[in-house]
N, C-alpha and C positions, 0 to 999 in steps of 0.2 A: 225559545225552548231548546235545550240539550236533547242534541238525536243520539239515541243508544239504541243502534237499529241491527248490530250485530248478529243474532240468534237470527233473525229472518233475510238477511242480505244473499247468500244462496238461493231463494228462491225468486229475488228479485230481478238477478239478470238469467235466468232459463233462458230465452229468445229475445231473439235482438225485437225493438217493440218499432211500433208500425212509425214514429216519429222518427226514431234513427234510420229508420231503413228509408223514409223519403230523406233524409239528411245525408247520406250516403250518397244518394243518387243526385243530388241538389252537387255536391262534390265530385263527385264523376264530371258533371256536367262541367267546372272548373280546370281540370284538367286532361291534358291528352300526354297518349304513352304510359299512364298509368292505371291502374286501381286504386281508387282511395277508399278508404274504408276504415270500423271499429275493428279489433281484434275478435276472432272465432275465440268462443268456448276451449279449443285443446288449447289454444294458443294460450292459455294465462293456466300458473300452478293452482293460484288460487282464487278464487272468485268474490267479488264485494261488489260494492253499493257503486266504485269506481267504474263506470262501461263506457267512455269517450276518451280516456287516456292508455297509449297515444296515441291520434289518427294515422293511420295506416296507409303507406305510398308504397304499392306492390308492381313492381316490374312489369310489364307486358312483351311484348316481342320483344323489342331491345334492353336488354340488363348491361351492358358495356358501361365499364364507367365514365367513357367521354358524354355516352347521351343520357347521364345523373346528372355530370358537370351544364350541362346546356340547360340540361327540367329545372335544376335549382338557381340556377342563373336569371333566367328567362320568368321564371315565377317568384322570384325572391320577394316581392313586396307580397304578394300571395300567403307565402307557409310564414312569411314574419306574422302576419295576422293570424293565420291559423296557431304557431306555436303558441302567442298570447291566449288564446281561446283556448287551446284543450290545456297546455300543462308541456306536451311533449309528444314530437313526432317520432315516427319511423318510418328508415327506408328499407324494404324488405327486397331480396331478391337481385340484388344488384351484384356483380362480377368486383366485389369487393376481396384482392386479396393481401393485401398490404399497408402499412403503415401509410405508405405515401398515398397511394388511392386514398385512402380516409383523409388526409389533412388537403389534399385537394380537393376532393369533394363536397368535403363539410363549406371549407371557405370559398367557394363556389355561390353561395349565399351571399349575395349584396347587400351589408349592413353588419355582416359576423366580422370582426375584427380581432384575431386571434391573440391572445396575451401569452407571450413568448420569461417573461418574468415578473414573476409577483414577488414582492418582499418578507422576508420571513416565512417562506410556504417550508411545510409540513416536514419532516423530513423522509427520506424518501420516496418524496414526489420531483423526477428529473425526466428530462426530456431522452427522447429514443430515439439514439442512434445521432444522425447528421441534421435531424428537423429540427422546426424552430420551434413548432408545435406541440406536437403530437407527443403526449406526456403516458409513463406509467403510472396505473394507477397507484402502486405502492411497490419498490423493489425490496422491499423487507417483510410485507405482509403479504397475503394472499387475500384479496379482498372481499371475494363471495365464494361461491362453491366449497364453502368447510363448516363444521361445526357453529359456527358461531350465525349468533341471529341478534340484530340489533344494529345501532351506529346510525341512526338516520342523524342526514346532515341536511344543511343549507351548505355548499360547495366555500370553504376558504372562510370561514364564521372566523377561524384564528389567527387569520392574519389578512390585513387591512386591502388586497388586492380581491375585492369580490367581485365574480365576474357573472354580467348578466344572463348569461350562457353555458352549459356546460352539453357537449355531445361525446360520446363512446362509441366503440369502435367495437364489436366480438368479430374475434378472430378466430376462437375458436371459445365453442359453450361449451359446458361443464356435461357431464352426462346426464346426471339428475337434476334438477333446481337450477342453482348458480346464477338466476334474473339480477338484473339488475333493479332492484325495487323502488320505485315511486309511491309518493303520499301526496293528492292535493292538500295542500294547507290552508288555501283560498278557503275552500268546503269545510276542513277543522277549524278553521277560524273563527268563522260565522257560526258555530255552533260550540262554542268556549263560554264559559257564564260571562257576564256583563262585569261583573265586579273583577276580574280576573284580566280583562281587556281593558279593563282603564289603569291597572297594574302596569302592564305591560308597555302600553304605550305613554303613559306618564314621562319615563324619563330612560335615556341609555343606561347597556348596563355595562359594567368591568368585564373583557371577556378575555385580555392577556396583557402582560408586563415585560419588559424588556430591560435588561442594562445597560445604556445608552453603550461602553465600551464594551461591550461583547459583539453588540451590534456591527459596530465600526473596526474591529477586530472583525468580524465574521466576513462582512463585504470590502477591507482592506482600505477603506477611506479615514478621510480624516473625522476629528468631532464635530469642528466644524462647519464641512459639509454638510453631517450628517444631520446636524443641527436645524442647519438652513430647508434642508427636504422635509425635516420634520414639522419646524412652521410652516413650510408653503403647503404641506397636506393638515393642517391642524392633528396633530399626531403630537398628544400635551408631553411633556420635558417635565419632571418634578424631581426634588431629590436636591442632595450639593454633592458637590465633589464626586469622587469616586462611586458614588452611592445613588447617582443620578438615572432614573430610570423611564424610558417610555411607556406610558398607559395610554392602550387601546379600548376603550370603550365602543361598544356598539348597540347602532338600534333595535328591536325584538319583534319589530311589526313594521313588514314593508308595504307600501300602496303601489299596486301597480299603474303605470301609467294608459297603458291601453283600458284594462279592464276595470280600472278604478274601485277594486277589490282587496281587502286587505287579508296577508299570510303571516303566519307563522314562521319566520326565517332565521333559527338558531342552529348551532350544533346539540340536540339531543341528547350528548356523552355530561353536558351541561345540567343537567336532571338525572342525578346521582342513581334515582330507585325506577327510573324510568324502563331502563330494560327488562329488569326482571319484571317488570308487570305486561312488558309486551311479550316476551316468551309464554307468557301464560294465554296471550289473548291470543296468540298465533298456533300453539300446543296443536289445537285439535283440526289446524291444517295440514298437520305432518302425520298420516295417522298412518300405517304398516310396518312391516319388514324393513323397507327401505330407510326409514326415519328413525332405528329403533335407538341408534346411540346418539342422534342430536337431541330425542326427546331426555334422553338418559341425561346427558351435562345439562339440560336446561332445567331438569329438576333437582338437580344440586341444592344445597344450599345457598344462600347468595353470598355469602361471607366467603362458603367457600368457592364459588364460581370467581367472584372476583381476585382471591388470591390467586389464584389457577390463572388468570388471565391480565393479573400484572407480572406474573413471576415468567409469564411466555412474549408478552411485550419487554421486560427488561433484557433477558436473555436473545431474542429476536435481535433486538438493536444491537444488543453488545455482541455477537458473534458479525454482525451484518459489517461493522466496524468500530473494534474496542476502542479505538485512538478517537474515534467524533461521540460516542456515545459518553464516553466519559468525562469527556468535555462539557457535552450538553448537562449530564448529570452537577457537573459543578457549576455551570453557568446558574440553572437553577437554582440550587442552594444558594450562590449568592444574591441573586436575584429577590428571592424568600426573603432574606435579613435585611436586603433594603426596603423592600416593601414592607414589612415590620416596622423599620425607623422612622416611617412616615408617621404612624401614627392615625392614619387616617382610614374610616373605612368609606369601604366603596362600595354599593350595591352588585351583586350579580341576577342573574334571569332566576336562577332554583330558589334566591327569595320569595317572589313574585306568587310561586306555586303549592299550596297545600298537596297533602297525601292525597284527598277526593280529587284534588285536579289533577294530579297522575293520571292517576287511574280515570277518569273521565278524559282526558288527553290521549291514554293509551288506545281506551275504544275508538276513540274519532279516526286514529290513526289507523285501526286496522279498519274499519267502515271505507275508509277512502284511499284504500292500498290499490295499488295497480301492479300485478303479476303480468310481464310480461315475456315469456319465453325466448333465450337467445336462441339466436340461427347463425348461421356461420354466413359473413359479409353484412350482418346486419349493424345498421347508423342508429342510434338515437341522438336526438337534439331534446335536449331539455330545459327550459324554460325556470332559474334559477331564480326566479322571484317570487315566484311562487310554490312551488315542487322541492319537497326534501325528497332524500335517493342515498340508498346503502345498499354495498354488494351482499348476498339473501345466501341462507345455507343450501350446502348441495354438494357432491361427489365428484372427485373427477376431476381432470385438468383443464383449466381457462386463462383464456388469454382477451383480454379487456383491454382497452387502451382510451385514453381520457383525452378531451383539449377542451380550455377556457378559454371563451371570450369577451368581450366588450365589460370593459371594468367598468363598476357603477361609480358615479362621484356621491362621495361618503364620507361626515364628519366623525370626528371619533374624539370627541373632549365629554367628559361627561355632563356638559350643560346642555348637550342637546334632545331632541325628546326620542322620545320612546321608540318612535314610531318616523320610517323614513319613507319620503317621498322617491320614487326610484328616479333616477334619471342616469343617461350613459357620460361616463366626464369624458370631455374633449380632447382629454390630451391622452397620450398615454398611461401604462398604470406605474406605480409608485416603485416596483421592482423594476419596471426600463430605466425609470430617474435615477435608481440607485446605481445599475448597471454601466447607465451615462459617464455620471462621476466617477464609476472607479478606471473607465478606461480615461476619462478627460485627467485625472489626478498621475494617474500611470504615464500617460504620454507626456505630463509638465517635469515629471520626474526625469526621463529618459531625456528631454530637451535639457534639463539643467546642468547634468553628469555631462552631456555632450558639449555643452556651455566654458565645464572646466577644464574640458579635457582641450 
């Protein structure tokens, strides 16, 4: 049966209920030096049917971050199981002020394995400063705290390095809103119609294309290298000549392995009419003074929202740097007319979904939103197999900061199914391999020059 439980979910977390409050205390009892705990009432902008995500790890006499670095250390098989369970923890209250405090303390966590390059990641998403880690969340956009409502993701849907993992850093929150927004999908999932989940998990779907030589132009290796990475990740090769391009297909329903529950794990930018039905479902969360010009663009038209908000994404990139955007800009076009000459089509996810499963999609999503209020030094860990998360609108300057961990092993041909079993690959992710090569190809070079000379 489809829950469309929306109109009444404000009434259903009023007080915490006598179940979680023994569950809380069952948690207490697991750990020392802290508070563990659901989130208060002020603590979240908005309130849903969501009241366990994330469990809450609140400071008690010592907030230092060496005695985080020991809690997390010392309990790591602990909160591994808890973050499976709820979706996504928090550590509140900790003497958090620093990039480097955060990439320390996150990997502090026995079994988090920090992914330092993923392959073809997004464009301006680069690491900060001298770390290996600790990544922005976008140097060209501004991710939450502004006008805009929408973007839920699964973390790296568009490029083949997915990491089981993703935690953030506030460094500093926004003055109004500016959360970092969570959606169980576990819970959307299980309540998606039946004919719609045999959609989905039937077969992978198209989710991005590459030109094998822009590729190898972009990362300065050979073809191929580039070739050989590409079979050893099953990462298909199609195309002749010049015109030869990599397709990345992926799965649309992951199973998780602890909880042997299946999610919802796409980019949502992937369902074209999707936003505008959730600005509608979300509207009469934002209700005063405060709100009056984010409700104002989100009743736009859609036609014209979306202009408005490609013509601020082209210009964004092209000021951020004319010389790579316009690159990009042509890489794609060419990209376009060889995936044309193929001739062949390829399934995507917004096949899969009628206008009622939108809009039935978009309720589940606001039913199982989780508002959770930044604080300044506050961790989240988020649990990226289950849990989609976009930065939420809101006023004011914020300072967020990202790191990815432990890359799933992931095929990407389109003969696989629908539907992926998770598991962590063993080796590194497909951006270290690419990384590998271009220093081992650079170094054969420098040896050969010195050979003639």
């Amino acid at each position: 049966m489809s829950l469309r439980l929306r109109q009444n979910s404000s009434f259903q977390v009023e007080a915490v209920s006598q179940e979680e409050s023994l569950e809380c205390a069952m948690i207490l009892k697991s750990y020392e030096g802290v508070t563990a705990r659901f989130l208060r009432r002020n603590e979240r902008l908005i309130h849903s049917l969501e009241t366990e995500m994330p469990l809450v790890f609140e400071a008690k006499e010592r907030k230092d971050v060496k005695f985080l670095q020991e809690f997390l250390k010392v309990n790591s098989e602990s909160l591994m199981e808890d973050v499976a369970k709820y979706g996504a923890l928090l550590f509140r209250g900790f003497e958090i002020h620093s990039d480097r405090d955060f990439e320390n303390a996150i990997l502090s966590i026995e079994g988090l394995q920090g992914i330092s390059e993923a392959f073809m990641a997004e464009q301006g998403r680069e690491r900060v400063g001298d770390l290996k880690y600790v990544l922005h969340t976008n140097t060209i956009f501004k991710t939450g705290g502004t006008l805009y409502l929408g973007g839920f993701h699964s973390e790296n849907y568009y490029n083949p390095d997915v990491p089981g993992f993703i935690s953030f850093c506030c460094l500093k929150p926004s003055d109004v809103g500016g959360e970092t927004g969570l959606i169980n999908m576990e819970k959307v999932y299980e309540h998606l119609d039946e004919e719609l989940k045999k959609k989905l998990e039937d077969k992978a779907c198209l989710v991005e294309k590459w030109l094998l030589r822009d590729v190898a132009d972009r990362y300065k290796i050979s073809i191929e290298m580039l070739e050989g990475i590409c079979h050893q990740f099953d990462l298909p090769i199609v195309g002749e000549g010049e015109n030869r391009l990599i397709l990345m297909h992926k799965p649309n329903v992951f199973l998780h392995p602890v909880t042997q529950k299946k999610a919802l794990q796409i980019n949502f930018f992937s369902l074209p009419t999707l936003n505008k039905v959730l600005r509608k479902d979300f509207l009469k969360d934002y209700q005063g003074k405060t709100w009056f010009w984010h409700r104002f663009v989100w009743k736009l038209p859609h036609s014209i929202f979306k202009a408005i908000e490609n013509v601020f994404v082209f210009f964004a990139t092209l000021l951020h740097s004319p010389k790579e955007q316009l690159k990009i800009a042509a890489s794609k076009k060419k990209t376009q007319k060889a995936f044309e000459k193929l001739g062949q089509k390829f399934p995507k996810v917004s096949s899969c979904f009628s206008e009622k499963d939108i809009e039935h999609l978009s309720g589940l999503m606001r039913n199982f939103y989780c508002s959770s209020l930044w604080k300044k030094g506050d961790i989240l860990l988020v649990d990226n197999k289950k849990v989609a998360h976009a930065g939420m609108p809101g006023t004011g300057p914020r300072l967020v900061r990202a790191l990815i961990s432990n890359p799933l092993e992931m095929g990407y041909s389109p003969t696989q199914s629908g539907c992926f079993i998770c598991q962590d690959r063993m080796t590194s992710s497909i951006g270290a391999h690419i990384a590998t090569a271009c220093a081992s190809e650079r170094t054969s070079k420098l040896s050969s020059l010195c050979d003639i000379n």
